[in-house]
C-alpha positions in Angstrom: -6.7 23.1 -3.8 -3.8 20.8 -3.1 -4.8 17.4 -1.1 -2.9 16.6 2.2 -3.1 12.6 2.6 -1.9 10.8 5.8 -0.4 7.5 5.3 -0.4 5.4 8.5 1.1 1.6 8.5 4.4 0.1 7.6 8.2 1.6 6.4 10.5 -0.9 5.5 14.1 -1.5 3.6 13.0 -3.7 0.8 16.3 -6.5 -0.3 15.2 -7.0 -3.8 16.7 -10.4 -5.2 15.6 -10.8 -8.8 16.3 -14.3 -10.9 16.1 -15.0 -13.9 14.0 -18.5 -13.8 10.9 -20.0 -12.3 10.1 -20.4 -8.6 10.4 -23.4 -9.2 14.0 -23.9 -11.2 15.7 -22.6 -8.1 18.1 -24.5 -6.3 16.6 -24.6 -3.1 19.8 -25.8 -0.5 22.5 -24.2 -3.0 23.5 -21.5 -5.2 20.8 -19.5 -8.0 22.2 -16.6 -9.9 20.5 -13.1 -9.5 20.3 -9.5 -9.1 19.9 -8.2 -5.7 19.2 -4.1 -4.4 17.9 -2.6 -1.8 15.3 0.7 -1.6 13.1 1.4 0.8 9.5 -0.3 0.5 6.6 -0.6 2.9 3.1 -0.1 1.7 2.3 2.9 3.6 5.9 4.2 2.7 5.1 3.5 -0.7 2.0 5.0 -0.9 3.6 8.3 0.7 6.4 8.5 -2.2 4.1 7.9 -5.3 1.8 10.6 -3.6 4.7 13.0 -4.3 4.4 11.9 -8.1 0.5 13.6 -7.9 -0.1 16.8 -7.3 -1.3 15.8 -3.7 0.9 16.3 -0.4 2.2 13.5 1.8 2.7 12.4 5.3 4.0 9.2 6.7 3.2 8.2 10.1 5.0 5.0 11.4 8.6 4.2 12.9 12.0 2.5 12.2 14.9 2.0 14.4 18.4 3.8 15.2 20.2 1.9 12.2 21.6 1.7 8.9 18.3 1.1 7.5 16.1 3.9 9.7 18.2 6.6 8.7 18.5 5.3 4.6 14.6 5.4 4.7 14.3 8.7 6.7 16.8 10.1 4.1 14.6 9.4 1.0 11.7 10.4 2.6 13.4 13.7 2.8 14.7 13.7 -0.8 11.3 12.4 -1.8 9.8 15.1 -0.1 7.8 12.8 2.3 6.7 15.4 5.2 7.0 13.2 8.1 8.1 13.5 12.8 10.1 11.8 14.7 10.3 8.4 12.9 13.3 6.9 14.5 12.4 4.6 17.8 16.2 4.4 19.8 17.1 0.6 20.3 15.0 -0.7 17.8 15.5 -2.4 15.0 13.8 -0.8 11.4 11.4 -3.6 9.7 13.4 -5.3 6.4 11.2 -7.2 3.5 13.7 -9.8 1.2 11.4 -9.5 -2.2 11.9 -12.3 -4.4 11.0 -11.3 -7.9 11.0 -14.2 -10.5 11.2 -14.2 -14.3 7.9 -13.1 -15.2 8.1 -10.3 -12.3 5.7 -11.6 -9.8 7.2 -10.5 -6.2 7.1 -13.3 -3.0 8.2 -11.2 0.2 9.4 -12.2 3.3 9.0 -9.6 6.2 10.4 -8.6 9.4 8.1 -6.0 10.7 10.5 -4.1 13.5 9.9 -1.1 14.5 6.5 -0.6 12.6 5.0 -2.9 15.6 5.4 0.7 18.1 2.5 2.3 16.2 0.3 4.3 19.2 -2.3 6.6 18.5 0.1 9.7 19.9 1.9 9.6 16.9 -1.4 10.6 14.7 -0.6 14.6 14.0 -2.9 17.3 14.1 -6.0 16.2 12.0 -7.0 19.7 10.9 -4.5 20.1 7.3 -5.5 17.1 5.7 -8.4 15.8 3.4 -7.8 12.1 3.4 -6.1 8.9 5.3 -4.8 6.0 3.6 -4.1 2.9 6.1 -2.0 -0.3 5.3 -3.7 -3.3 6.2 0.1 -4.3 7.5 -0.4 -2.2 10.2 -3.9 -3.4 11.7 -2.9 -7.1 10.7 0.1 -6.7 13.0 -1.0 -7.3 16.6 1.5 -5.5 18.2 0.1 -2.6 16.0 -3.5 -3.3 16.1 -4.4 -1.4 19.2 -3.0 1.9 18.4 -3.8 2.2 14.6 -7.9 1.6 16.0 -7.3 4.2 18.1 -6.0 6.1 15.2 -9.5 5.3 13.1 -11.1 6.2 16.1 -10.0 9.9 16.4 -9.8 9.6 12.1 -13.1 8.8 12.4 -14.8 11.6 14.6 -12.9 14.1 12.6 -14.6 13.1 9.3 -11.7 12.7 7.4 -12.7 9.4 4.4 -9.8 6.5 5.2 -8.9 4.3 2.2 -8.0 0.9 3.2 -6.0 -1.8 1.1 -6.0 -5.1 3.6 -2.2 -6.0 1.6 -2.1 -9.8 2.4 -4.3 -13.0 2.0 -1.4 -14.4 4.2 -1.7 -12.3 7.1 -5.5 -12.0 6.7 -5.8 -15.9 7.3 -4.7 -15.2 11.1 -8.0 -12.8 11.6 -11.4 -14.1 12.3 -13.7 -13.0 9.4 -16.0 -10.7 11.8 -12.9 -8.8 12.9 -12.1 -8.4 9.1 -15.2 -6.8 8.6 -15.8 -4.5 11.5 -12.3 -3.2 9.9 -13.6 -2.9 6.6 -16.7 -1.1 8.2 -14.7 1.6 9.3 -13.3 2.7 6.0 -14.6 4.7 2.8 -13.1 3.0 0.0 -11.3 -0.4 0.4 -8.4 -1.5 -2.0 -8.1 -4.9 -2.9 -6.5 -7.3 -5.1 -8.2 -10.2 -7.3 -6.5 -13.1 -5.0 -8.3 -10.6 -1.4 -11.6 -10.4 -3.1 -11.7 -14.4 -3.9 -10.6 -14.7 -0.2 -13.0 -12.6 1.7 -15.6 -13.6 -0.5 -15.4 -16.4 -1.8 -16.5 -15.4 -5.2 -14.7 -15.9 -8.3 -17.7 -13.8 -9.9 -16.1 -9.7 -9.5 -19.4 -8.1 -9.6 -20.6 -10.6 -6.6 -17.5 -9.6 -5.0 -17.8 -6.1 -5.5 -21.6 -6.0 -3.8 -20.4 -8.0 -1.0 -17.9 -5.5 -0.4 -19.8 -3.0 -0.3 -22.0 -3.9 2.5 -19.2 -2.3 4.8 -17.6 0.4 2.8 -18.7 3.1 0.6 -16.4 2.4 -2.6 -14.7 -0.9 -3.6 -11.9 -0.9 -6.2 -10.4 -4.2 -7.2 -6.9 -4.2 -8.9 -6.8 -6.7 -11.6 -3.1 -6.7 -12.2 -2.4 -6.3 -16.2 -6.5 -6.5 -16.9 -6.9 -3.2 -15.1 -8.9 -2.5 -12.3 -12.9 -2.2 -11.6 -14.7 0.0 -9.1 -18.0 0.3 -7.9 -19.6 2.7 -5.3 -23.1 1.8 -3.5 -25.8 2.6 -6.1 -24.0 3.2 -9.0 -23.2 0.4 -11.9 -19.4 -0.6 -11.8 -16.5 1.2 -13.5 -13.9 -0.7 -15.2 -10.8 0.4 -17.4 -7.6 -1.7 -19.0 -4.4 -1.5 -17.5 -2.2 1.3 -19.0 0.6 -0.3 -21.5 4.3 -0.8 -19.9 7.3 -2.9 -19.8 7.3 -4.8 -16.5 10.2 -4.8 -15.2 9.6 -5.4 -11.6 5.9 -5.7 -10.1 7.0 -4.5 -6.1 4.9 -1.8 -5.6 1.9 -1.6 -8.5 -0.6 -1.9 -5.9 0.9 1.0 -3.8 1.4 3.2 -6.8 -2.0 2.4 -8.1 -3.7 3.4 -4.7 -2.0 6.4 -4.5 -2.9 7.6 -8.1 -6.2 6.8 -7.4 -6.3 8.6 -3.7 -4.8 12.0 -5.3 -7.5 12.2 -8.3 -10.7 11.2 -6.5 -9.9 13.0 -3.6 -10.2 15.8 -5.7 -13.4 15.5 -7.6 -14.9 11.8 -6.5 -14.5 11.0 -10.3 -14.4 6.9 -10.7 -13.2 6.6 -14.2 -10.7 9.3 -13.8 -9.5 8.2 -10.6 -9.1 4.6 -12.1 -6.9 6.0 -15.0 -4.8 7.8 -12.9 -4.2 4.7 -10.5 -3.2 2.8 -13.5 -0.8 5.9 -15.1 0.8 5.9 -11.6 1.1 2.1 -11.6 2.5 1.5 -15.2 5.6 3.8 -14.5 6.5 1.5 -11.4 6.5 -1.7 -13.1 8.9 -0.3 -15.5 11.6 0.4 -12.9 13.5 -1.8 -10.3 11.2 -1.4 -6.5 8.5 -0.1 -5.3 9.1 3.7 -4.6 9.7 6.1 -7.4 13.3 7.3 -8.1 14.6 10.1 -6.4 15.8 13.1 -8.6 13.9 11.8 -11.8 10.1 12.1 -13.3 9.4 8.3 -12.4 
């Protein structure tokens, strides 16, 4: 059986600049040396095109404009073999990140959302092919979004279909009243956090505490623990952790994405923790070893 997952949120051209010092050697009001590219980013983009590195099937649901950047990522979706509609939204412009990856590879973005913000729920497609939804926090933490991806977990919802959630920034979370936060993660199956978002919404430096807390509103909690690994726990069962798989990082943009998706396309298929956990980290090792956060297009990675 081959698993269909929906991805629903953001699409953006990512602007990678990478330097070669510390945030804090560069020369803020002048000139720093680095290496700048562009690919196309976007959690829920992301998510899509690592997807097509499983052996499950994608779809991207979101939009970008009638420019440069709209038809660059419609093209690699295609080449990617992203199944996807109508993207393209005439008149607007497509949402761009500038990624700022330092020395050691840690990533600081800086987002213009675009044409993600015309997210309605008419632009869900037919329910019946597919066996899971994954949903970027981006999109419910945009306002001009919120509305129509609820109405998306509505209809989601009363089809049965299990939604995996990643929330995807502390910063955006810190303009959402904590009961709002939670009556979203209430909705979902299995929730996707960092270390830095279970510290947040809990307030727990303690994992296992943050883990129980957690799951009080969803079924499954995994926490990404960057190069420790990850841990899992679902209700009623002891927690699940495993190392991070050995690679050269190169650039970070993306781990979380790639990791998600890994783990989406193994437990999908056989609600298998520890497996789903080493495949999340497989997936996540081979796109810290390249330049962006979507795999390359024509290659194995």
């Amino acid at each position: 059986m081959t698993i269909n997952v929906l991805c629903i949120g953001d699409v953006m051209l990512d602007v990678i600049a990478r330097i070669n010092v510390s945030p804090q050697k560069i020369n803020f009001g002048s000139d720093t040396a680095s290496r700048i590219s562009t690919s196309s980013g976007g959690a829920a983009g992301n998510v899509a095109a690592w997807l097509t590195r499983t052996d499950a099937r994608s779809t991207i649901v979101s939009h970008v404009g009638d420019d440069p950047a709209g038809a660059a990522i419609v093209a690699e979706f295609d080449a990617l073999g992203v199944n996807h509609g109508d993207l393209i939204i005439p008149g607007e412009t497509s949402g761009v990140v500038v990624v700022l990856v330092d020395s050691s590879g840690e990533r600081t973005m800086f987002p213009d959302k675009g044409a993600n913000s015309r997210l309605t729920v008419t632009d869900l497609p037919d329910l019946g092919s597919f066996q899971a939804v994954y949903i970027s926090g981006y999109a419910l933490l945009n306002p001009l979004a919120r509305d129509g991806v609820l109405a998306m977990i509505e209809k989601i919802k009363a089809d049965g279909l299990p939604i995996y959630f990643d929330p995807a920034s502390v910063g955006a979370m810190k303009d959402v009243a904590d009961k709002e936060l939670h009556n979203w993660f209430s909705m979902m199956d299995v929730l996707f956090l960092n270390e830095e978002e279970s510290i947040y919404l809990t307030g727990s430096v303690d994992i296992e505490r943050a883990l129980d807390y957690l799951l009080d509103f969803s079924q499954v909690v995994v926490i990404k623990r960057g190069s420790a690994g990850a841990i899992a726990k679902a209700r009623g069962f002891d927690s699940i952790s495993l190392p991070a798989v050995a690679a050269t990082v190169v650039d970070t943009t993306g781990a979380g994405d790639s990791f998600a998706a890994g783990f989406i396309a193994s437990y999908s298929m056989n609600h298998d923790l520890t497996a789903a956990l080493q495949a999340g980290g497989e997936l996540a090792a081979g796109c810290v070893a390249i330049v962006g956060g979507r795999p390359r297009v024509g290659t194995a990675i």
